[in-house]
ZAPAVEX-497875 format. One record per residue: residue in one letter; y, z, x of N, C-alpha, C, O, CB in turn. Coordinates in steps of 0.1 Angstrom, whole numbers, plus 5000, padded with zeros to 4 digits. Glycine has a CB too. Example, Ala and Ser with C-alpha at 12.3 -4.5 7.8 and 13.67 -1.06 7.14 Angstrom:
REM residues 2
A494350785132495550785123496750785132496750855142495550905113;S497850715128498950715137500050795129501150805134499450575141;
***
This chain:
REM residues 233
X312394980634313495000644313895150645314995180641314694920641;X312995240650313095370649313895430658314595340663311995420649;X314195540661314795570674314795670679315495750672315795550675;X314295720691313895870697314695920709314395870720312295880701;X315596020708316796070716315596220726315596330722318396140702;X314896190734314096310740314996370752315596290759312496260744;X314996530757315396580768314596620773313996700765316096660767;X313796620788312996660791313196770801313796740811312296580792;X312596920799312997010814312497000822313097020833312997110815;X310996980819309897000830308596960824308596970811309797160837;X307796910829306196930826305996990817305997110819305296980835;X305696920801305096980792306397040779306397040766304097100800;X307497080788308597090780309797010771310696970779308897140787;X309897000765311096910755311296930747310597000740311096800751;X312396870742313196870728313696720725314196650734314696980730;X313596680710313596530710313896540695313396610687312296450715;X314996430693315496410679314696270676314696180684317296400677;X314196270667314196110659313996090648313696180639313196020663;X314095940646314695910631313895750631313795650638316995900630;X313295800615312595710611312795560600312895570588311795790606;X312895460607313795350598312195310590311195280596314695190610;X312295310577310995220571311895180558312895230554309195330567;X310895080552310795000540310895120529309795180529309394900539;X311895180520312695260510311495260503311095370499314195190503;X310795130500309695080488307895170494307095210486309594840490;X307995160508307295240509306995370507307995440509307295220514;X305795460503306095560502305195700512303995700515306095550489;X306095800514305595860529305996000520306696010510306595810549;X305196110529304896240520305796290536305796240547302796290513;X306396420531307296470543305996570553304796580549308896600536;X306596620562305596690575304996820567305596910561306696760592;X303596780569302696850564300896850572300696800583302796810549;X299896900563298296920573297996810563297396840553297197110573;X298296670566297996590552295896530560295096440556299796380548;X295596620569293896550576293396640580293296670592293696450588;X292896690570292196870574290896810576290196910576292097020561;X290096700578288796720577288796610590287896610598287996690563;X289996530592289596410605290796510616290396530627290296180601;X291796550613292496600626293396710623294596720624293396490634;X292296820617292096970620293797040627294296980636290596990634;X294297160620295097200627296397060633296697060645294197270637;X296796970623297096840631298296840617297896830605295596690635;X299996840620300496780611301996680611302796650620300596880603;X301896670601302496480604303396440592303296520582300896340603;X304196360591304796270585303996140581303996040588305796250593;X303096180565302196080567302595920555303195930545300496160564;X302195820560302495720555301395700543300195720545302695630565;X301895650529300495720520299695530521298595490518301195800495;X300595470524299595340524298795330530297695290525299995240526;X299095350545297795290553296795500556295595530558298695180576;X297995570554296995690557297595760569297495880570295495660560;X298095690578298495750593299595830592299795890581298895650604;X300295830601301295920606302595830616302295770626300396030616;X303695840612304795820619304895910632304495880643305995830610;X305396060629305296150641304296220633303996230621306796240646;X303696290649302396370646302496500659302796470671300796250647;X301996640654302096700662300696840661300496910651303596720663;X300096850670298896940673299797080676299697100688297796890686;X300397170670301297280676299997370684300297430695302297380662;X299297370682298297420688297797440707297497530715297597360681;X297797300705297797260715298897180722298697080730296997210715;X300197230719301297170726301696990727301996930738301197230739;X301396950717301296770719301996750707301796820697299596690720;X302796650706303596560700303496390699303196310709304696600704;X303696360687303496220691304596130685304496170673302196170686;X305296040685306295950676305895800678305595770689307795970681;X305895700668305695580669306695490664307295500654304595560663;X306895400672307995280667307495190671306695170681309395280672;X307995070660307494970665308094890674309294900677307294900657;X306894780680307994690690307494570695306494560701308394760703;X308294470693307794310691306594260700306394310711309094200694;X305794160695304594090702304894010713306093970714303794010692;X304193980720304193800729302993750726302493660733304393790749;X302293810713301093750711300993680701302093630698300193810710;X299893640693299993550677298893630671298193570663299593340677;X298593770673297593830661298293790647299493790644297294020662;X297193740640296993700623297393880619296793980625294793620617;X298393890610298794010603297494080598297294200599299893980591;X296393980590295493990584294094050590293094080584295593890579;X294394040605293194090614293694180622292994240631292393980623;X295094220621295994320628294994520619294694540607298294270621;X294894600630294494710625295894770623296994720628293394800633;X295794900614297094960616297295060628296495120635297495020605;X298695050625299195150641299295290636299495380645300995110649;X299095320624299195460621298595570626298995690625298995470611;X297495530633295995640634296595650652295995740657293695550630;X297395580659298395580671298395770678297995830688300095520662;X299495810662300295930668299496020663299796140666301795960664;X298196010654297096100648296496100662296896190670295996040634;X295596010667294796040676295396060690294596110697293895940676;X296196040694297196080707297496230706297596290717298696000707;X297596300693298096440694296496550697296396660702299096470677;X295296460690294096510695293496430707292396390706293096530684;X294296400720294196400731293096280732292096280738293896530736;X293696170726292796020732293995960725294595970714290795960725;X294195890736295195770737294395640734293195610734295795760753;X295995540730295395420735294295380747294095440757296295370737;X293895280744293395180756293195050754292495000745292195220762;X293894990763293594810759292294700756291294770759294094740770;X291994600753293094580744293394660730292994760726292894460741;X294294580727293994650709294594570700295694510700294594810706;X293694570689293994440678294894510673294494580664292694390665;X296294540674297594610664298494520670298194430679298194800664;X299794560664300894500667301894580675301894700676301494460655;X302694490681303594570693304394730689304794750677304894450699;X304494810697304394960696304895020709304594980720302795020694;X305795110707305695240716305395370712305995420702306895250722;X304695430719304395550712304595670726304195680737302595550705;X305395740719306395860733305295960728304995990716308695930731;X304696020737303696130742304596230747305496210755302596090752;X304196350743304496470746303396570748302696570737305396510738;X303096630754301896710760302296850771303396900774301096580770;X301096880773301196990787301296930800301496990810299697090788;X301096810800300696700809302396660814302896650825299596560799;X302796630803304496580809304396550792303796600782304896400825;X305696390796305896310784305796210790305896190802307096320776;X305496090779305195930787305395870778305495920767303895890793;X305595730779305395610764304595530770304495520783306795500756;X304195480761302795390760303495290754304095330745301395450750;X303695170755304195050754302794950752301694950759305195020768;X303194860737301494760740302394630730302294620718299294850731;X303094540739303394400728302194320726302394200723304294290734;X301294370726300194220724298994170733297894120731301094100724;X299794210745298494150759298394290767297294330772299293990773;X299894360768299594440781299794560775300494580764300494410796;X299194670783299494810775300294880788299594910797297894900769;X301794920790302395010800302395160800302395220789303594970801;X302495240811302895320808304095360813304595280822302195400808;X304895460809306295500812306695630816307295690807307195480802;X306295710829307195840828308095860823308995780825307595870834;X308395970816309596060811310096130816309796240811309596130804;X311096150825311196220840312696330830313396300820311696060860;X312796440838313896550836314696480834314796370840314396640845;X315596540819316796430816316796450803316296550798316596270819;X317496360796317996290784317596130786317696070796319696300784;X316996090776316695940775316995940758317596000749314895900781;X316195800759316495710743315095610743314595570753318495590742;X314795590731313895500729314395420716315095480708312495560729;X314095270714313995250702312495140702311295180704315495200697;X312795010701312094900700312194830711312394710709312394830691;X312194880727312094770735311994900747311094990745313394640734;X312894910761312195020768312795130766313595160756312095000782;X312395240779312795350777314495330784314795240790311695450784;X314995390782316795390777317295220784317795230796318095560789;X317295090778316895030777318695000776319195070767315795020770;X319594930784320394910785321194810778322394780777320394920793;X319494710769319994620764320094650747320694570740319294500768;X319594750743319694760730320794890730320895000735318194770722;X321894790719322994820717322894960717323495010727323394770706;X322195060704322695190701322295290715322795400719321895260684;X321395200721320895300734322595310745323195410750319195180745;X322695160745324195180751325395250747326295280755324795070751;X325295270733326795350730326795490725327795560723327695290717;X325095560724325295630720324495710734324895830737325095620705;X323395650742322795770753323595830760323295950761321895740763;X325095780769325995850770326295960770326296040779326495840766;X326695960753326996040743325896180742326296290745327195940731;X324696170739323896270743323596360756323296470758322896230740;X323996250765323496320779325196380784325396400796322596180791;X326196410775327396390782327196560776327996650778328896250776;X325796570768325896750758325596810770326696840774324596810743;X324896840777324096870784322996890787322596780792324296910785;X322096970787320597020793320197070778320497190777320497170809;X319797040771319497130759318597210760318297230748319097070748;X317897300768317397420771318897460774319097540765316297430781;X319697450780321197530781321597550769322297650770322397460787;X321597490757322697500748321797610738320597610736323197320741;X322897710733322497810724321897760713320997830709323597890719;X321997630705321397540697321997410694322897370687321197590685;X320597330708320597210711320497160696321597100692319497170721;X319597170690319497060676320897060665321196980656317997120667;X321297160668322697200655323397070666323596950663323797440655;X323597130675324197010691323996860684324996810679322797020709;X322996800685322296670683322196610670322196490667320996690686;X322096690663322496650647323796620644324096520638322396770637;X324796760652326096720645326496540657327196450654327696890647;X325996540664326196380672325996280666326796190665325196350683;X324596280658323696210651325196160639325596040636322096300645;X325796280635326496220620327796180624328596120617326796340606;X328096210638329296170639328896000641329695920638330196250652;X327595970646327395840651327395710635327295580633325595840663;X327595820626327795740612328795710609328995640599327495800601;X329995750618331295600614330895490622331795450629333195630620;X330095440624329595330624328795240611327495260609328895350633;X329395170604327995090595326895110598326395090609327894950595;X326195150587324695110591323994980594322794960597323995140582;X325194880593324594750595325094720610324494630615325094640583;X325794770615326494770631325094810638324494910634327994890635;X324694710649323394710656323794830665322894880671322794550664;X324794870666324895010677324395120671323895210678326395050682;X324495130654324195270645322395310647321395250650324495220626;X322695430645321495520646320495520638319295500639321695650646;X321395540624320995580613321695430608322795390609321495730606;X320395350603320995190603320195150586319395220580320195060621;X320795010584320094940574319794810583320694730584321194920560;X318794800587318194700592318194540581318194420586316694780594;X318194560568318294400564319294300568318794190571318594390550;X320394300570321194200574320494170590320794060595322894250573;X319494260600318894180611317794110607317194050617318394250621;X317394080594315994060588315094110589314094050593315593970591;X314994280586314094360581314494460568315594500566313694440593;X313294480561313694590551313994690553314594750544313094620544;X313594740564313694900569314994930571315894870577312994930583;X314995060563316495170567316195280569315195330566317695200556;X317195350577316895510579316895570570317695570560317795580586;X315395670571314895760557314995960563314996060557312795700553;X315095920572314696050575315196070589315695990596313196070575;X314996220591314796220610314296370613313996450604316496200620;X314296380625312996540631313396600639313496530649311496520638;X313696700640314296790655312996820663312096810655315296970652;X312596850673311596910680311496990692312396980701310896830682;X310897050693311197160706308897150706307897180699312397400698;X309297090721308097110728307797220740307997190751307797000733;X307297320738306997430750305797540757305497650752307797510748;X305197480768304597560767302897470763302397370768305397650758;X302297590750301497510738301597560729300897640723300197490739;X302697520726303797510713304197460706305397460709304497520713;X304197390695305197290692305697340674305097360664304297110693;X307397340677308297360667308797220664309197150672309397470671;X308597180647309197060645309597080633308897170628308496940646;X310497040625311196980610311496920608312196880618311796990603;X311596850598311996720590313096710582313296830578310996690581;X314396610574314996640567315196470566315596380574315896760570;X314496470552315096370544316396310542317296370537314896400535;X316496220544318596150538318596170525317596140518319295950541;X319796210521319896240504319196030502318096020497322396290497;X319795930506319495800504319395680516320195670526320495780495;X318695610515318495510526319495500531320495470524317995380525;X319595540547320695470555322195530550323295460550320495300554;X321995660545322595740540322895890545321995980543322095730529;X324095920554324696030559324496150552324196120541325896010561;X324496270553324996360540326696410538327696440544323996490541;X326096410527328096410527328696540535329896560535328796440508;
***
């Protein structure tokens, strides 16, 4: 139940906060070149179990990638499911999805020279989604999606900053939003930075990423939560 706050100026340009909810028990190495021999010049937030990448970005070539998950209408067996990790690896060296595909439901927000887009795939159909000038939100269902709670109380709230190419520093901007949105419980389905078990998942917020896409460019960092689903003081 991840969640990606993107601003877009124009074709190829953006800036995008997101925050990665996973299983505490899992374990993920912070943004680094963790695939020098499969995707060259390529670095990521990598997951050490399956090998992939949560966000992934080619600075080279101006491409970004983020993945969240997002429910099926299908019945793939978990056990014949591939993983979705290799998603935001291979999207940032410029091959996308294509249907079908044996994984489990996903959105994956693209950022490119091309524009920005999500790729949506529950199970049968694979969509795509322009990212048009603006402020949006993503989490687990569409793009600023009126029905999931935090998209409702908090996109508002981001788009009320302005144009973040206007702001002297959008991310200082977006961060300090992000902590104010922590007087909310992490267990309150509107929170950002959430503890997902009381919905019946393990996943809590571990992390999150500022980014600035421009050009063929890409500036990103990472910063760990001192603890799951855990503000800093």
């Amino acid at each position: 139940m991840c969640t990606v706050v993107i601003d877009v100026e124009d074709a190829g340009s953006a800036r995008l906060l997101a925050v990665r909810d996973e299983d505490p028990l899992r374990e993920w190495d912070a943004l680094g070149p963790w695939w020098p021999e499969e995707y060259a010049g390529v670095i990521g937030i990598r997951d050490r179990r399956a090998g992939g990448a949560w966000l992934a970005a080619a600075p080279a070539e101006g491409r970004l990638a983020v993945l969240l998950n997002r429910a099926d209408v299908g019945d793939l067996p978990s056990g014949r499911a591939v993983s979705r990790g290799t998603l935001a690896l291979e999207s940032v060296a410029g091959r996308s999805p294509e249907a079908p595909l044996p994984m489990h439901g996903f959105n994956l927000l693209e950022v490119g020279p091309e524009g920005a887009r999500v790729l949506s795939w529950d199970g049968a159909v694979l969509r795509e989604t322009p990212v048009g000038p603006g402020t949006h939100m993503i989490a687990h269902d569409d793009l600023d999606d009126a029905a999931t709670p935090r998209i409702a109380a908090w996109l508002p709230e981001f788009r009320a900053l302005g144009p973040a190419a206007a702001s002297t520093d959008w991310a200082a901007d977006w961060v300090a939003l992000l902590g104010a949105s922590t007087r909310l419980s992490p267990d309150d389905d509107r929170a950002i930075i959430r503890d997902n078990r009381p919905h019946g998942y393990p996943t809590q917020s571990l992390l999150y990423a500022v980014a600035t896409v421009s050009g063929r460019t890409v500036e990103v960092r990472d910063v760990a939560l001192p603890a799951p689903a855990r503000w800093p003081a």
